[in-house]
C-alpha positions as CSV (number, residue, x, y, z in Angstrom):
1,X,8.0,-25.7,-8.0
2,X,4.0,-25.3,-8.0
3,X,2.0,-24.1,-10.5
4,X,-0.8,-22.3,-9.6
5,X,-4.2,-21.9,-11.8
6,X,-6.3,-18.7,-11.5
7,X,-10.1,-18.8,-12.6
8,X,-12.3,-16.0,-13.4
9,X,-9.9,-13.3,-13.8
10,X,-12.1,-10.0,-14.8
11,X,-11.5,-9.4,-18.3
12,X,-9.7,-5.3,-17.3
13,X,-7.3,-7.1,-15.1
14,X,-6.1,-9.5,-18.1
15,X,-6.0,-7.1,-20.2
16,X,-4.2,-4.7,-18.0
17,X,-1.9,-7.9,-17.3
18,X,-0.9,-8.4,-21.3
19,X,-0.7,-4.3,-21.6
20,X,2.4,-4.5,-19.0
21,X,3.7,-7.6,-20.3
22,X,4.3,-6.3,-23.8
23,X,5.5,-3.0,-22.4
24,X,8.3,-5.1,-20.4
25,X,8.5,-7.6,-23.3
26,X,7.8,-10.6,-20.1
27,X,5.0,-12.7,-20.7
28,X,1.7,-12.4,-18.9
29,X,2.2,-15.1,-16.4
30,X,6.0,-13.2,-15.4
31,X,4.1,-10.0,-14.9
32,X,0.9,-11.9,-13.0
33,X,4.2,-13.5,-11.0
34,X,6.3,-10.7,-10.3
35,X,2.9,-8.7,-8.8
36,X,2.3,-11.9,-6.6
37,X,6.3,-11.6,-5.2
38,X,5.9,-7.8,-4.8
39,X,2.4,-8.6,-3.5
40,X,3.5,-11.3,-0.6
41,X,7.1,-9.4,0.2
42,X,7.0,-8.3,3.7
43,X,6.0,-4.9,5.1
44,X,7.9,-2.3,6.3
45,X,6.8,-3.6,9.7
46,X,7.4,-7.2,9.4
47,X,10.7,-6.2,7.5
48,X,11.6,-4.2,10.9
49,X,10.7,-6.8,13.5
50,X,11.9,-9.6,12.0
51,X,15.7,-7.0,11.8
52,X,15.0,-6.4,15.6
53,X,15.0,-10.4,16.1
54,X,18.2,-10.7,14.3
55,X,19.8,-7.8,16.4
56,X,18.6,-9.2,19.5
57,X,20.2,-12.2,18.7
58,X,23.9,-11.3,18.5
59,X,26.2,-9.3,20.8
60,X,26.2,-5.9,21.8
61,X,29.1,-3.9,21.8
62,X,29.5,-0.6,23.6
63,X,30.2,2.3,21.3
64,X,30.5,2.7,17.9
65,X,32.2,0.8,15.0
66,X,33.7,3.9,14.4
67,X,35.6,3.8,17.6
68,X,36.8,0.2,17.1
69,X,38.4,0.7,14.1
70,X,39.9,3.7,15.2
71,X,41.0,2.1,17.8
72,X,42.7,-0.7,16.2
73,X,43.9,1.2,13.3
74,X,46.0,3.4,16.2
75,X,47.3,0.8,18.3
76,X,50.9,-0.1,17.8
77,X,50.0,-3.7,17.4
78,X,51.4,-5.7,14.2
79,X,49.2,-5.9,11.1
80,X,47.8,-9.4,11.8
């Protein structure tokens, strides 16, 4: 894991920082963490084309899951 140093952080934004931390009962460098994570995360949009890349990547079935369950659930075929 890397650590990362940050320099010349305004005095408000420490202050703010320590103000959540004791509020959450993490430590200033959880809270500066967890705002980098949430920070970084992808958008919505990335979040939506990167699912569109997964779908495209596996098989397409015609009609619903609905109907194939159905289906098999009223088929006279032996519990497999």
């Amino acid at each position: 894991m890397v650590e990362i140093l940050i320099r010349d952080v305004a005095d408000e934004v420490f202050t703010r920082l320590q103000t959540l931390a004791r509020a959450q009962g993490k430590s200033v460098s959880d809270v500066a963490l967890d705002a980098l994570r949430s920070f970084m995360a992808p958008s919505q949009a990335e979040f939506l084309d990167i699912a569109e890349r997964i779908s495209a990547m596996g098989p397409r079935f015609p009609g619903s899951s609905v109907d194939l369950i159905r289906d098999d659930r009223d088929s006279d075929d032996a519990y497999r």
